[in-house]
Residue frames as qw, qx, qy, qz and C-alpha x, y, z in Angstrom:
[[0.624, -0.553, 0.091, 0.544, 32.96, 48.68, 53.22],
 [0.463, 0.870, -0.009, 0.170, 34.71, 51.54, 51.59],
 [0.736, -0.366, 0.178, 0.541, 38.33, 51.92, 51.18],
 [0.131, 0.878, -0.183, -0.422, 40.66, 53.81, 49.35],
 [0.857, -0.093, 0.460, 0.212, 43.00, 52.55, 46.49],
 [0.085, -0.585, 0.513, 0.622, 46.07, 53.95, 44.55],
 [0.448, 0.644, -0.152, -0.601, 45.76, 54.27, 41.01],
 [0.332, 0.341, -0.862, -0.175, 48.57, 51.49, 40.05],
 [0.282, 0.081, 0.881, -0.371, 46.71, 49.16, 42.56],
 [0.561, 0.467, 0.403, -0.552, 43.44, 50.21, 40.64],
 [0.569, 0.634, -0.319, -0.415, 44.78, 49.49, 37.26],
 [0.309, 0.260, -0.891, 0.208, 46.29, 46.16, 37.82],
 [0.531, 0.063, 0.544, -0.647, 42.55, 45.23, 39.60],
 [0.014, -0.002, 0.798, 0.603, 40.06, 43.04, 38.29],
 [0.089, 0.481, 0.797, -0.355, 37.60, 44.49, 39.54],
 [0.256, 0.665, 0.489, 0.503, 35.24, 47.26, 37.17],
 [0.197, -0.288, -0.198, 0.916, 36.03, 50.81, 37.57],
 [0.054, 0.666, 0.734, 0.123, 33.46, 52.99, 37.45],
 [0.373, 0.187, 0.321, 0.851, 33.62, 56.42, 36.24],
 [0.105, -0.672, -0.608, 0.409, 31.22, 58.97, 38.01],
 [0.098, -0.441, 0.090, 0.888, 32.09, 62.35, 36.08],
 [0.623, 0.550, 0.042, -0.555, 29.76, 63.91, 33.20],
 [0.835, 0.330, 0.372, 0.235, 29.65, 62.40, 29.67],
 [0.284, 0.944, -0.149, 0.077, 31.22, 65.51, 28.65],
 [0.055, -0.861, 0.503, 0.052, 34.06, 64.79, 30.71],
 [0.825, -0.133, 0.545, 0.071, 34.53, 61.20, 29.99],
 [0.670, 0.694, 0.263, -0.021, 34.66, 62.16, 26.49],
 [0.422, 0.837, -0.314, 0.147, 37.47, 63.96, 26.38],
 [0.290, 0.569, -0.725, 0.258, 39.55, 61.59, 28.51],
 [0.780, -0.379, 0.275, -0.414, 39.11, 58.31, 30.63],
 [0.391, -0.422, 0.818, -0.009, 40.44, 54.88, 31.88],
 [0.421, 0.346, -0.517, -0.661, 39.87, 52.96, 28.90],
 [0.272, -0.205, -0.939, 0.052, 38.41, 50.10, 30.97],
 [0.143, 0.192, 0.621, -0.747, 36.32, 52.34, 32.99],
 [0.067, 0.673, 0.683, 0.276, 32.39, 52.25, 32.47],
 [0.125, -0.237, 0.032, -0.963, 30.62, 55.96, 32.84],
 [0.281, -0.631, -0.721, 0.052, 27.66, 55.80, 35.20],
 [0.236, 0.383, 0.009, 0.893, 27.35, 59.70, 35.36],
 [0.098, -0.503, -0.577, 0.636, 26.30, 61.30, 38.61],
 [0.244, 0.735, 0.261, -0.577, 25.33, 64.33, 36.51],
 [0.626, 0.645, 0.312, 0.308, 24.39, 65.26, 32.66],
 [0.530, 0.250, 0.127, 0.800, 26.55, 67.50, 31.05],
 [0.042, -0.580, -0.407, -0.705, 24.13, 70.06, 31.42],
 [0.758, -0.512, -0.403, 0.008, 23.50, 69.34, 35.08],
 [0.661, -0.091, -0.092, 0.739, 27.44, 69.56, 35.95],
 [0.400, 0.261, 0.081, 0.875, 27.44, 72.89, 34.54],
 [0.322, -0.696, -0.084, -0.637, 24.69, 74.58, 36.65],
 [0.768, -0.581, -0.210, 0.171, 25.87, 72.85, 39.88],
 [0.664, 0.011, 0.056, 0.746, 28.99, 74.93, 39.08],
 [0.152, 0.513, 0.088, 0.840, 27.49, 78.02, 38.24],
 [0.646, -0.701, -0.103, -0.285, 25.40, 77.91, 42.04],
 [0.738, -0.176, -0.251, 0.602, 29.03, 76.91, 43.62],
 [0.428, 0.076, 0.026, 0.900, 30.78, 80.26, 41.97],
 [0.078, -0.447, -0.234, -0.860, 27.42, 82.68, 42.09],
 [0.608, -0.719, -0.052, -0.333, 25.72, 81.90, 45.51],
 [0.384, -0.573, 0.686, -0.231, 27.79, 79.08, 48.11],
 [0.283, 0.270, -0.867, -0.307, 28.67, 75.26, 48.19],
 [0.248, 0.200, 0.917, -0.240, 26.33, 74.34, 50.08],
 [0.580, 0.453, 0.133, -0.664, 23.70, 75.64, 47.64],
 [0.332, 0.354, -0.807, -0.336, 25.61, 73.55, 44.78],
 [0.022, 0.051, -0.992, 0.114, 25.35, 70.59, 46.99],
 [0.382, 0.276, 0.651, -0.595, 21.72, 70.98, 47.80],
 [0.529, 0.586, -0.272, -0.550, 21.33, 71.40, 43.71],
 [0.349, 0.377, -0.796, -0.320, 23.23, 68.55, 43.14],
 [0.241, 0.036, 0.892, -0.382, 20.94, 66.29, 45.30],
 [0.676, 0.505, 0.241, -0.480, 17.85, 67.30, 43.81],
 [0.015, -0.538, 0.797, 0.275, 19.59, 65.68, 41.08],
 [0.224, 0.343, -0.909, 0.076, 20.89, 62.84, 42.09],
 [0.396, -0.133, 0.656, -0.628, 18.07, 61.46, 43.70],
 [0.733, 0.383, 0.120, -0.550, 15.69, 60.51, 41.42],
 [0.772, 0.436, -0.418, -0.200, 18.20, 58.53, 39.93],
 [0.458, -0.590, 0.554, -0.369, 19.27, 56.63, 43.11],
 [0.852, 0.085, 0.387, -0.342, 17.80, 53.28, 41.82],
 [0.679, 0.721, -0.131, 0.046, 19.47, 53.46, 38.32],
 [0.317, 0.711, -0.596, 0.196, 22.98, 53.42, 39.86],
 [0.557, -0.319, 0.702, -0.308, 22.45, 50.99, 42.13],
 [0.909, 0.340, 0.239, 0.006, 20.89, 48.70, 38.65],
 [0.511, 0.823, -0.230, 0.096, 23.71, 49.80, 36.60],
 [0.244, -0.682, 0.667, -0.176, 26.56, 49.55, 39.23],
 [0.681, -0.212, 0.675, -0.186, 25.17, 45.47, 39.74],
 [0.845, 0.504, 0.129, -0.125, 25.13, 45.20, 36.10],
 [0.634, 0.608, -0.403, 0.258, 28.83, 45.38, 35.30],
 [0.139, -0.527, 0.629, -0.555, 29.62, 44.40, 39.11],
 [0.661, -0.348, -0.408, -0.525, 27.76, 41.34, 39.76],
 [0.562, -0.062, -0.686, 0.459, 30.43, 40.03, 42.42],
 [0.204, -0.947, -0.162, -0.188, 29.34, 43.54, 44.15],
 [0.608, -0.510, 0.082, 0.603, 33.07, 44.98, 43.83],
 [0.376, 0.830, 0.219, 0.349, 33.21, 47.75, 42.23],
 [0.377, -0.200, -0.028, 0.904, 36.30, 50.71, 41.97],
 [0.141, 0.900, 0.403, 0.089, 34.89, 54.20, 41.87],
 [0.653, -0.209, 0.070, 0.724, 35.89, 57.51, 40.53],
 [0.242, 0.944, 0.164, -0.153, 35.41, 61.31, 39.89],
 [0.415, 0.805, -0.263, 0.331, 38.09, 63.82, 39.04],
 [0.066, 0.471, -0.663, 0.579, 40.31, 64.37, 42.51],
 [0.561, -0.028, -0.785, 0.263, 38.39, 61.77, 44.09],
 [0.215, -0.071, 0.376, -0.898, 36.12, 64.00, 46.04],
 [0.577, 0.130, 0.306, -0.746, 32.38, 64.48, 46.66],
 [0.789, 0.220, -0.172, -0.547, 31.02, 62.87, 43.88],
 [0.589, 0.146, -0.795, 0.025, 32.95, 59.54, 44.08],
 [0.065, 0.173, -0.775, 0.605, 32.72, 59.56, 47.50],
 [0.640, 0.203, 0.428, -0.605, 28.63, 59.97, 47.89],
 [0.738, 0.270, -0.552, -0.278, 28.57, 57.21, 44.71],
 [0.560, -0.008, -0.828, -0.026, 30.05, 54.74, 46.63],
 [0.054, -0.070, 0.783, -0.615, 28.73, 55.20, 49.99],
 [0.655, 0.176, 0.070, -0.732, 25.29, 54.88, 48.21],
 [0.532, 0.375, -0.757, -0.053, 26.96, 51.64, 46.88],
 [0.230, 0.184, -0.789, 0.539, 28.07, 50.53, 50.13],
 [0.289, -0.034, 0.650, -0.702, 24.64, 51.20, 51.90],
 [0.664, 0.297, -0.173, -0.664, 23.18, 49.05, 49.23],
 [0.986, 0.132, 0.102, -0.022, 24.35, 45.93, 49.25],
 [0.663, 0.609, -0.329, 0.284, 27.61, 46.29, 47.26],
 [0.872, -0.335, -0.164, 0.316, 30.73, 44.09, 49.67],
 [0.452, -0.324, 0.269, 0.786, 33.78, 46.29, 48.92],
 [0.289, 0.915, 0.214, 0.184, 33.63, 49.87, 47.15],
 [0.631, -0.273, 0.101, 0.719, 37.02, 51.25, 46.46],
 [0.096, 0.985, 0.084, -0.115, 37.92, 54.93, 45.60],
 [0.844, 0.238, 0.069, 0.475, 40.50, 55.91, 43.62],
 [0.384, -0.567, 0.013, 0.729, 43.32, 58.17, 45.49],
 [0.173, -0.397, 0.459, 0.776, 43.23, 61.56, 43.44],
 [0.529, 0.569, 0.403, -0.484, 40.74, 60.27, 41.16],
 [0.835, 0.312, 0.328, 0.313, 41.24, 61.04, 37.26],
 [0.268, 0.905, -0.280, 0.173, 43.71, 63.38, 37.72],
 [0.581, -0.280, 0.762, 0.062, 46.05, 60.66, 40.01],
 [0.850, 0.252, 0.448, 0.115, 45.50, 58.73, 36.99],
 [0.460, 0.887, -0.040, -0.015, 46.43, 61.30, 34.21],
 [0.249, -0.851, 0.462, -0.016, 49.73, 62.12, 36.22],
 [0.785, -0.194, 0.586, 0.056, 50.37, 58.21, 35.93],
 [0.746, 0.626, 0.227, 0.019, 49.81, 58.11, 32.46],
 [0.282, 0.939, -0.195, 0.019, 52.03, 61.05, 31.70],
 [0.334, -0.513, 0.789, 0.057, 55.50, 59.82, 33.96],
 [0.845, -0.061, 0.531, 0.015, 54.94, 56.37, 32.19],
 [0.623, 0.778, -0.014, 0.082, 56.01, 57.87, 29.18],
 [0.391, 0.831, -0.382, 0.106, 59.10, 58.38, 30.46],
 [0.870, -0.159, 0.458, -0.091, 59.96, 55.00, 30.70],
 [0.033, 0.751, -0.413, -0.514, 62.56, 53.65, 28.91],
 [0.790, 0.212, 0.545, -0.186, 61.18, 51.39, 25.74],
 [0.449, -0.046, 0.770, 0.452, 63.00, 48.71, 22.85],
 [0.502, 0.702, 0.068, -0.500, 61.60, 50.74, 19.95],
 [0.359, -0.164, 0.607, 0.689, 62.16, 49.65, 16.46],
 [0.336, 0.670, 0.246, -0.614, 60.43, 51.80, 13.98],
 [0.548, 0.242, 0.576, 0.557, 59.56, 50.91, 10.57],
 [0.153, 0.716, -0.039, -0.680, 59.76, 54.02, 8.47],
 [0.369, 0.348, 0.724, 0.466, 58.82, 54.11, 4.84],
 [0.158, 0.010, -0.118, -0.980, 57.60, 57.24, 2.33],
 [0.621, 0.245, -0.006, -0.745, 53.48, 57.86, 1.86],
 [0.830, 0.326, -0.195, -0.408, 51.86, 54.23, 0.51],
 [0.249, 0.510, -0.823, -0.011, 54.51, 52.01, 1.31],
 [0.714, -0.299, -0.413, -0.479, 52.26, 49.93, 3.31],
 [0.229, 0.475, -0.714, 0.460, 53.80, 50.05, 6.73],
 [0.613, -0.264, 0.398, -0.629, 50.82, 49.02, 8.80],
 [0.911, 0.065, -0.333, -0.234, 50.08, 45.85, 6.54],
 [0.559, 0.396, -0.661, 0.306, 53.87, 44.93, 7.51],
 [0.156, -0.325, 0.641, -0.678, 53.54, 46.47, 11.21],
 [0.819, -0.119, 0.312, -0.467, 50.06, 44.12, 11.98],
 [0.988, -0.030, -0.144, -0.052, 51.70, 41.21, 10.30],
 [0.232, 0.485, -0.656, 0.529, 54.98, 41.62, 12.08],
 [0.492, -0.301, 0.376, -0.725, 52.20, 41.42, 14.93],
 [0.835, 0.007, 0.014, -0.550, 50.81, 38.53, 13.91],
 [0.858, 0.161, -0.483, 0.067, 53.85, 36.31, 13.99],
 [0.685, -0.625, -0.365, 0.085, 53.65, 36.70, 17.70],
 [0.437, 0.086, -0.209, 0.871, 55.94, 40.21, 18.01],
 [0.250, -0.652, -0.538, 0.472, 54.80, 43.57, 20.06],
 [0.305, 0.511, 0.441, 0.672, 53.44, 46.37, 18.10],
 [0.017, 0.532, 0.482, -0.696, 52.10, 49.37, 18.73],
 [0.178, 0.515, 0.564, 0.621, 49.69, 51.06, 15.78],
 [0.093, -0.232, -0.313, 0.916, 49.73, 54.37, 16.53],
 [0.221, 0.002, -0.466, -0.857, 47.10, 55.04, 13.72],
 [0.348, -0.438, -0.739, -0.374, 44.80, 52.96, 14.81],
 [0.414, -0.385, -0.643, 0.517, 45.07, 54.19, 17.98],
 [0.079, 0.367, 0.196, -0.906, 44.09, 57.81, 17.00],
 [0.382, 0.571, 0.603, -0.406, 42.44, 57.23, 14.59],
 [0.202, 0.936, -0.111, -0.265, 43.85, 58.49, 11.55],
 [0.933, 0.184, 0.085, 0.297, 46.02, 57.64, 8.84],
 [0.658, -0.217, 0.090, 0.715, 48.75, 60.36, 9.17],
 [0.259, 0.023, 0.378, 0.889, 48.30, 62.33, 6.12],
 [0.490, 0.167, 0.013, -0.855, 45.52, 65.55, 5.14],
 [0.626, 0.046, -0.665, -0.405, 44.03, 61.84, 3.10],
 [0.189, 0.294, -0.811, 0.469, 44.05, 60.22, 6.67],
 [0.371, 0.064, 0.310, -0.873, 40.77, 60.96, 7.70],
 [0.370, 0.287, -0.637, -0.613, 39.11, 59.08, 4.89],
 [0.595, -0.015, -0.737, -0.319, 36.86, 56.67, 5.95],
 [0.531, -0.298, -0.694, 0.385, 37.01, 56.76, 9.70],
 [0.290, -0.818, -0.488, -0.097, 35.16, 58.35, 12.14],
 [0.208, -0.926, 0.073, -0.307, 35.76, 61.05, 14.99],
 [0.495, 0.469, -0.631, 0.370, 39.49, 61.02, 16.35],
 [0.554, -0.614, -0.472, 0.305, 39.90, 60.70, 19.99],
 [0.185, -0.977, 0.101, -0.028, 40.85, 63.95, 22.08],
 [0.217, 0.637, -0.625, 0.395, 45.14, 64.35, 23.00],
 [0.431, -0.400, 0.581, -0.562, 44.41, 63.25, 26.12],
 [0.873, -0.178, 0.414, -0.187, 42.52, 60.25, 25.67],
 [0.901, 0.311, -0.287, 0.099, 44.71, 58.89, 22.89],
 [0.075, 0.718, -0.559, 0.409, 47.34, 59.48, 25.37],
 [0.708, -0.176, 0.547, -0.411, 45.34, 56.91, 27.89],
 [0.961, 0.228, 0.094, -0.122, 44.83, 54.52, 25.06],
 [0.448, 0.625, -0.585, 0.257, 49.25, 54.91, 24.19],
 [0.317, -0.563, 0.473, -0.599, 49.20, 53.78, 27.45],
 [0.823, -0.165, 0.392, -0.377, 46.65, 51.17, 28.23],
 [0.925, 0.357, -0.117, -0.061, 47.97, 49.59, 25.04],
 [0.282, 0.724, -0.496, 0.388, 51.64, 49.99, 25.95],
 [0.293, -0.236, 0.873, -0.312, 51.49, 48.03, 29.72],
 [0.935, 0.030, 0.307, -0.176, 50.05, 44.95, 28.14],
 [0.817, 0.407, -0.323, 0.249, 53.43, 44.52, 26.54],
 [0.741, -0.618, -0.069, 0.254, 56.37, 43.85, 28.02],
 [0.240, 0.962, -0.111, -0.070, 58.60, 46.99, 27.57],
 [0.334, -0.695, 0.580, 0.262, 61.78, 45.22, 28.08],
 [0.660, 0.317, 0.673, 0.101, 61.19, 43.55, 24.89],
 [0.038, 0.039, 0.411, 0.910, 61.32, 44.89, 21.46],
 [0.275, 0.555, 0.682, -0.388, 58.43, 46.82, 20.36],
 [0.217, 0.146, 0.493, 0.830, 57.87, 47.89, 16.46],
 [0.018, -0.740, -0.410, 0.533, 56.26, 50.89, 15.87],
 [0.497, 0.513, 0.422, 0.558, 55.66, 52.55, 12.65],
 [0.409, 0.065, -0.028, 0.910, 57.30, 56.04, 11.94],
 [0.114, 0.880, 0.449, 0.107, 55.24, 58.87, 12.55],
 [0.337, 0.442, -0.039, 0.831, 55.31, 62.56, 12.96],
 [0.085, -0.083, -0.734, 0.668, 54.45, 63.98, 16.33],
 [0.442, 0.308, 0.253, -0.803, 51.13, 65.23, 15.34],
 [0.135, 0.232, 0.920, 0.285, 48.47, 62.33, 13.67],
 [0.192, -0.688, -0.450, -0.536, 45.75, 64.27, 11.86],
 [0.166, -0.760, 0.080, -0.624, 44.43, 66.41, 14.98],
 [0.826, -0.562, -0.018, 0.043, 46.13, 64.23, 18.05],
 [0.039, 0.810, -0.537, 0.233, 49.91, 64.66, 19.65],
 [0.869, -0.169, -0.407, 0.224, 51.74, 61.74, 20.40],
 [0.624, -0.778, 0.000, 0.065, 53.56, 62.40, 23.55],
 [0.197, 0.923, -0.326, 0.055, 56.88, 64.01, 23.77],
 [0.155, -0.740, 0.651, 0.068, 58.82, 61.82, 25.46],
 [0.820, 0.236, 0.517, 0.057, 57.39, 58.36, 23.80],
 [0.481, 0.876, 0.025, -0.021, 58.03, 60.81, 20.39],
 [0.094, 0.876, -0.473, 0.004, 61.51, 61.56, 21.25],
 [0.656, -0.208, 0.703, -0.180, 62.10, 57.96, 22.08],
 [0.705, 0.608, 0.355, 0.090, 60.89, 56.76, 18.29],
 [0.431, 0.815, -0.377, 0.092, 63.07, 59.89, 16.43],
 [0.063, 0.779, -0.618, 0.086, 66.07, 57.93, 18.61],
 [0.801, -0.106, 0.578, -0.117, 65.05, 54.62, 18.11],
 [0.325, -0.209, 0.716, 0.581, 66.86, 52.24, 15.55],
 [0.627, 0.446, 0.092, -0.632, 64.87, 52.75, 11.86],
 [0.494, 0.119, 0.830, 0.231, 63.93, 50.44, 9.11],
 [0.149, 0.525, -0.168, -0.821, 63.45, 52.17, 6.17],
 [0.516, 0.277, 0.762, 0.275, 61.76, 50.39, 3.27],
 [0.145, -0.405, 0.426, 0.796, 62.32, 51.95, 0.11],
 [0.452, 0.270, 0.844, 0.106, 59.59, 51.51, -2.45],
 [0.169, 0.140, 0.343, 0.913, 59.28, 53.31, -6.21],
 [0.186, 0.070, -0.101, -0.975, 56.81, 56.29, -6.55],
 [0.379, 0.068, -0.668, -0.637, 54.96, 54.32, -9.16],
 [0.342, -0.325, -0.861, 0.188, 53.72, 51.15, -6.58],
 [0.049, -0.293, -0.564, 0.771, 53.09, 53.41, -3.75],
 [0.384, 0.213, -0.110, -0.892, 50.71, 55.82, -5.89],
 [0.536, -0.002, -0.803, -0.263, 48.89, 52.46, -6.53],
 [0.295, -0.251, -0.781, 0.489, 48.67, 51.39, -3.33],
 [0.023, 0.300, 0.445, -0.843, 46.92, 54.60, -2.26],
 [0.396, -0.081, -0.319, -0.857, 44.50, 54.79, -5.04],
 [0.530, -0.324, -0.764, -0.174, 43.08, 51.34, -3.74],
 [0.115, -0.354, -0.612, 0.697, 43.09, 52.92, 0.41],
 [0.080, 0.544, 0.599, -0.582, 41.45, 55.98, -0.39],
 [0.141, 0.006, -0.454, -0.880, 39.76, 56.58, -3.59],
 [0.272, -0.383, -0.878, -0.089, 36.68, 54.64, -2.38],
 [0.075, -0.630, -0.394, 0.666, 34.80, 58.26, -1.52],
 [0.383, 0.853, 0.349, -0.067, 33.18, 61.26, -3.15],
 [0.646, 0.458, 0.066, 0.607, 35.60, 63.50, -5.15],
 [0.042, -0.891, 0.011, -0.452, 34.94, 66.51, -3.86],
 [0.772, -0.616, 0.106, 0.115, 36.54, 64.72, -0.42],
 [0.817, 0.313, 0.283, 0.392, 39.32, 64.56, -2.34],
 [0.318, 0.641, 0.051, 0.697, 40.06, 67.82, -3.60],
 [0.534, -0.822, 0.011, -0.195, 39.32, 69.02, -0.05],
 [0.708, -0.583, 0.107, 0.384, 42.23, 67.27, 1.21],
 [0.593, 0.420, 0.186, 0.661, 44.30, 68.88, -1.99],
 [0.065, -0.892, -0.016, -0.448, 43.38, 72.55, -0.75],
 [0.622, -0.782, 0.026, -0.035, 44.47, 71.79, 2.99],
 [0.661, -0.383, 0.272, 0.585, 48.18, 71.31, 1.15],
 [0.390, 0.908, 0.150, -0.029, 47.53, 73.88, -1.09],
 [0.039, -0.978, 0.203, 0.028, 50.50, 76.04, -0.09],
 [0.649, -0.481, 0.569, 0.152, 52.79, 73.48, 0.37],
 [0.731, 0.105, 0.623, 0.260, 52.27, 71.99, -3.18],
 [0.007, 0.299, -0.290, -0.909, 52.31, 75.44, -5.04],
 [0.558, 0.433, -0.005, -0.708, 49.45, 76.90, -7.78],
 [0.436, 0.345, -0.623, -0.550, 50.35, 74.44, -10.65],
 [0.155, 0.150, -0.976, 0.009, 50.62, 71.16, -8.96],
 [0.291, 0.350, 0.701, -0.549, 47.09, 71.72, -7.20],
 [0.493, 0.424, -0.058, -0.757, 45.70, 72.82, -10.41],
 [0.367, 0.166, -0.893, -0.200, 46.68, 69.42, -11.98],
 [0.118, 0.033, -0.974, 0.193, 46.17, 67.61, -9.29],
 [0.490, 0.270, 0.321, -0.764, 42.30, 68.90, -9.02],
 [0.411, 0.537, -0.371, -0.636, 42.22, 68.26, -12.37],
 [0.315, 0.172, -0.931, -0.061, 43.10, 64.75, -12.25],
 [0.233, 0.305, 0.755, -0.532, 40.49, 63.91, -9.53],
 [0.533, 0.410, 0.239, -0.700, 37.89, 65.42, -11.69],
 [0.619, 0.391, -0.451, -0.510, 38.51, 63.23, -14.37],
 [0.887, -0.324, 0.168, -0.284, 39.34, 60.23, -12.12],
 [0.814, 0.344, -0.357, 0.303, 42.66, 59.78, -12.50],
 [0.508, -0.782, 0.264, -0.247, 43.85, 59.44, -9.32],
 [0.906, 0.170, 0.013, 0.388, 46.72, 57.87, -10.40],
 [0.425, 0.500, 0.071, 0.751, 48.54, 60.79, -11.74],
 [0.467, -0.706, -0.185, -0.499, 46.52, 62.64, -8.85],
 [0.903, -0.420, -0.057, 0.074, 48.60, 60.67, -6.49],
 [0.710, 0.250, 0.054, 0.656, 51.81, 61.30, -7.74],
 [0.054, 0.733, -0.020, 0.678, 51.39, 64.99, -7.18],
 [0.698, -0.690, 0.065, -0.179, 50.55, 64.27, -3.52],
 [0.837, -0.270, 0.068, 0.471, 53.68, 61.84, -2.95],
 [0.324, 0.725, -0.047, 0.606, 55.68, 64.90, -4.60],
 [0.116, -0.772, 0.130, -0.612, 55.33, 66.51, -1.61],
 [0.888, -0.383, -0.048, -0.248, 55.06, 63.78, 0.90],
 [0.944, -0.044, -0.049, 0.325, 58.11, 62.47, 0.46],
 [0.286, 0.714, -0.061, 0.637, 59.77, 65.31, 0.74],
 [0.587, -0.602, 0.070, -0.537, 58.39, 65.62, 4.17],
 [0.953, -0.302, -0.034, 0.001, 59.20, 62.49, 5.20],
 [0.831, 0.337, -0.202, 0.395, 62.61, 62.54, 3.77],
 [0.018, -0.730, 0.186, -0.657, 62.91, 65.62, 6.06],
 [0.727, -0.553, 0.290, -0.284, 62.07, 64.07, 9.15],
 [0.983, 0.060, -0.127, 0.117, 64.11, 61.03, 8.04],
 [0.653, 0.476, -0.153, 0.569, 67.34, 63.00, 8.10],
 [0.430, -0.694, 0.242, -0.524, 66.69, 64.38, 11.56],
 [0.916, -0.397, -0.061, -0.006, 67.86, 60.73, 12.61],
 [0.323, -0.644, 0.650, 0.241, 71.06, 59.63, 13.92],
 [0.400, 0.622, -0.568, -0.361, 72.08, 57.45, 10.47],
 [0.099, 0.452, -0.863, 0.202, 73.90, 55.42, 11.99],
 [0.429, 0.093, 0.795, -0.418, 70.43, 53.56, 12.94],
 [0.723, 0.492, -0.124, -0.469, 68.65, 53.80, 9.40],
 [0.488, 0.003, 0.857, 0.167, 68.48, 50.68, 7.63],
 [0.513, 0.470, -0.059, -0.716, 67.28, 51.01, 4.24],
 [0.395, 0.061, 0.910, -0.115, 65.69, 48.31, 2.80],
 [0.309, 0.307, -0.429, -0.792, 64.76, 48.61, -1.05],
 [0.551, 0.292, 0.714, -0.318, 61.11, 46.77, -1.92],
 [0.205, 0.240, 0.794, 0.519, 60.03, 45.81, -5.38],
 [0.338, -0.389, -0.435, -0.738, 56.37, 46.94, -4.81],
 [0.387, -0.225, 0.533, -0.718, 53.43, 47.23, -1.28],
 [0.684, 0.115, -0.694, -0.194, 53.22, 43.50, -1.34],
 [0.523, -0.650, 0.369, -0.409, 52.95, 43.27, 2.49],
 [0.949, -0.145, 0.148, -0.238, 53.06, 39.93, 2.95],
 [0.853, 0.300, -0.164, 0.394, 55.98, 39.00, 0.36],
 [0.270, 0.714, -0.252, 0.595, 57.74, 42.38, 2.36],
 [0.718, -0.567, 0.248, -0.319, 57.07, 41.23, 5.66],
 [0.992, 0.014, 0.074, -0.100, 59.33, 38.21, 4.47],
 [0.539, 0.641, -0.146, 0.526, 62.00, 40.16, 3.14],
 [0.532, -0.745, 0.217, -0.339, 61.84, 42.28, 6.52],
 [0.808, -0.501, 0.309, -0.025, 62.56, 38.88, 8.68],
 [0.929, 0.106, 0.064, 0.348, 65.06, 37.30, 6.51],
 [0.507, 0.703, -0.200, 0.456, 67.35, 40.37, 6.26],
 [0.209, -0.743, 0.442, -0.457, 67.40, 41.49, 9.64],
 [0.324, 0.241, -0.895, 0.188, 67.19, 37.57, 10.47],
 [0.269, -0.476, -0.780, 0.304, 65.21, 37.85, 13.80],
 [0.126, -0.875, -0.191, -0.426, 62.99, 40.96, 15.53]]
């Protein structure tokens, strides 16, 4: 049996959605439960498109069969492998052709219930986006470069409050030094799905702490109206000297080749003027990345202090720390403000 089945209905299933579009497009954006069981390769997709726009559709379609055939067997093993109840949600882009001949190949296989998702993953996208403007208990720790706001923001998490970690969620620690150790961000789009998926498993009428950012993490965009939401949510400011922080950051990311290093010095080149990059090169090549650090927070904090002063006061809390003790500062945290 095939049915049809709105997006919120399909996300709030427990049955396995199942993702029918290229790897190309899954890549750059998808339900972050969904599996990929591509009707066509990447390569595939893009010549069944160019026989749509350069002869007719019914040539496409006759292209895209010769296909799909040969691999008739393979989605029917796959499908029962992450389906074994044989319920399975299916889905292209708008919920057309290709979802539609997926599951009726489903459906004349065995498989009890095959659901299609209204709209597809562009009904889904749309969801995403409006959920943003929703209206969510933000408290936002803010702190300069090194202050260690994640250590605080995952053990805030861990004494059974509702976080969100934007960083981990793109991928990326914030700053040109961000990159450092971790792999290939996600696209706008899908970290937009993942701000999401992670975002309804809390409950929004609750607080939810969230560590300061700037709308752009390394090469992702946090949504505008979650973004504007955070710049007008109460802050927590934790104050901590130069000296600690520039510590703190030799132990994150000095654990890499130099030259990585001096790379991310060039990409604030302009920002930190001729001398301070000439030092601060300088210091890396001899391996003082102490003193190498310091130049960077120079500039950083500046930056920050800028965005900081874009808030409404009247919600900053500042909240002066010895040193990026997480653990002893997480303690300090609860006892001043008392509760989250």
């Amino acid at each position: 049996m095939i049915s049809e089945i709105s997006i919120d209905k399909a996300l709030s299933s427990h049955l396995r959605i199942i993702d029918v579009r290229s790897p190309g497009e899954f890549s750059r954006g998808h339900i972050p439960t969904a599996i990929n069981i591509p009707l066509f390769t990447n390569e595939e997709r893009a010549e069944v498109g160019t026989v749509y726009k350069l002869k007719s559709k019914q040539a496409a379609i006759d292209l895209g069969y010769k296909y799909v055939n040969p691999k008739l067997d393979f989605f029917i093993t796959e499908s029962r492998k992450y389906a074994p109840n044989l319920k399975i949600i299916v889905h292209c882009w708008r919920g057309g052709m290709r979802s539609r001949s997926f599951a009726e190949h489903l459906s004349k296989n065995g498989f009890k219930e095959t659901f299609i998702i209204t709209g597809g993953y562009k009904s889904y996208r749309n969801f995403v986006l409006n959920y943003f403007s929703n209206q969510f208990k933000l408290k936002v720790l803010g702190g300069y470069t090194g202050s260690g706001k994640t250590h605080i923001l995952h053990d805030i998490r861990d004494t059974g409050n509702q976080i969100i970690d934007l960083e981990a969620l793109a991928n990326h620690k914030g700053s040109v030094f961000g990159a450092i150790g971790l792999g290939e961000q996600p696209t706008t789009e899908h970290f937009e799905n993942l701000l999401h998926h992670n975002l309804s498993k809390l409950d929004i009428k609750k607080n939810i702490w969230i560590e300061d950012e700037s709308i752009s993490i390394g090469k992702v965009a946090i949504p505008i109206d979650f973004f504007t939401q955070i710049r007008e949510a109460p802050a927590y400011f934790i104050n901590i000297p130069k000296e600690e922080r520039a510590k703190s950051l030799i132990k994150e990311y000095t654990n890499c080749e130099k030259e990585i290093l001096k790379n991310a010095i060039h990409k604030i080149a302009k920002r930190l003027g001729g001398q301070d990059v000439k030092m601060a090169l300088e210091y890396i090549e001899a391996g003082d990345f102490y003193n190498a650090a310091l130049i960077s927070l120079h500039y950083y904090d500046k930056a920050y202090l800028h965005g900081m002063e874009k808030r409404d006061q009247s919600k900053v809390v500042t909240i002066d720390l010895e040193d990026t003790n997480h653990i002893k500062n997480t303690e300090i945290i609860k006892t001043l403000l008392k509760h989250y």
